[in-house]
Steps between C-alpha positions, in 0.01 A plus 500: 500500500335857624716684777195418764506116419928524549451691869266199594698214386786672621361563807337160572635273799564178328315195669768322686536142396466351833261673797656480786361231716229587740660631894511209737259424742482392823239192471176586704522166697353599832701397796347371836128529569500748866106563479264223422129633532231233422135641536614768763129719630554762706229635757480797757199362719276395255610714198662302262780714350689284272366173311648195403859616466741244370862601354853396488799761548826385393809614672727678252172659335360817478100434591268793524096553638369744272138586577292773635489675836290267713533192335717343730851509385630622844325250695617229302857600561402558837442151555807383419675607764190458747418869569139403448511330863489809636203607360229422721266303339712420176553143403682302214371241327624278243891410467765692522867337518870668493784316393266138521400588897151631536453847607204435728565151635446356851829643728626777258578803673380843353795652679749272316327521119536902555842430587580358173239685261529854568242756336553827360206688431475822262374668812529443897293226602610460879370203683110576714737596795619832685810644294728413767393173491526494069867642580609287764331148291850416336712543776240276686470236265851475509519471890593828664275485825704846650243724542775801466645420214150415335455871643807643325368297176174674491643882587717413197 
């Protein structure tokens, strides 16, 4: 054997016998269904921002919108929690349920989905109210009535 063909073979990892068995995995069963969408337009006034939205999100499960600025990613999550309402002119159509209960049906309080499904948005989005008024909202929704200490809330 040459020198060069001796510094490769002796150089050579030898193929282990076994490979070591492939790292555990968690399996991807999704848990609970939280969102339940089932052909979910969107309008503000007559413009018809999102079409015939249906989709499933799984508690325990990473779900993302991916699409471009415009196409109505934000106002799809904004539904969810019912910040659409106060949009004059905006209305949901279509089904959307959380945790089995619908979202939008007869006696469900706005106040009391936002109270459960909070939003946090990439930049402010404050409610179509004065800032004291965006400030003071959790406090009120919670049931201080003190004007004072709704006062000292909003000073911060």
């Amino acid at each position: 054997m040459e020198q060069s063909e001796q510094d490769t073979v002796q150089t050579a990892r030898p193929e282990p016998a076994t490979r070591p068995a492939p790292r555990e995995t968690a399996a991807a069963e999704p848990g609970a269904t939280v969102f339940l969408t089932k052909n979910v337009s969107i309008y503000y006034g007559s413009f018809k921002a999102v079409t015939d939205v249906s989709l499933p999100v799984y508690e325990n499960q990473i779900t993302a919108f991916i699409g471009s600025s415009g196409s109505g990613k934000t106002t799809v999550l904004r539904a969810f929690n019912r910040m659409n309402d106060l949009v004059p002119g905006a209305r949901v159509d279509g089904q959307i349920d959380y945790r089995g209960a619908s979202l939008y049906g007869p006696g469900v309080s706005p106040i009391a989905v936002r109270r459960r499904i909070g939003m946090v948005f990439q930049k402010p989005n404050p409610f179509p109210k004065s800032i004291y008024d965006n400030v003071a909202y959790g406090p009120r929704i919670n049931g201080e009535r003190n004007r004072h200490k709704l006062d000292e809330v909003a000073r911060g």
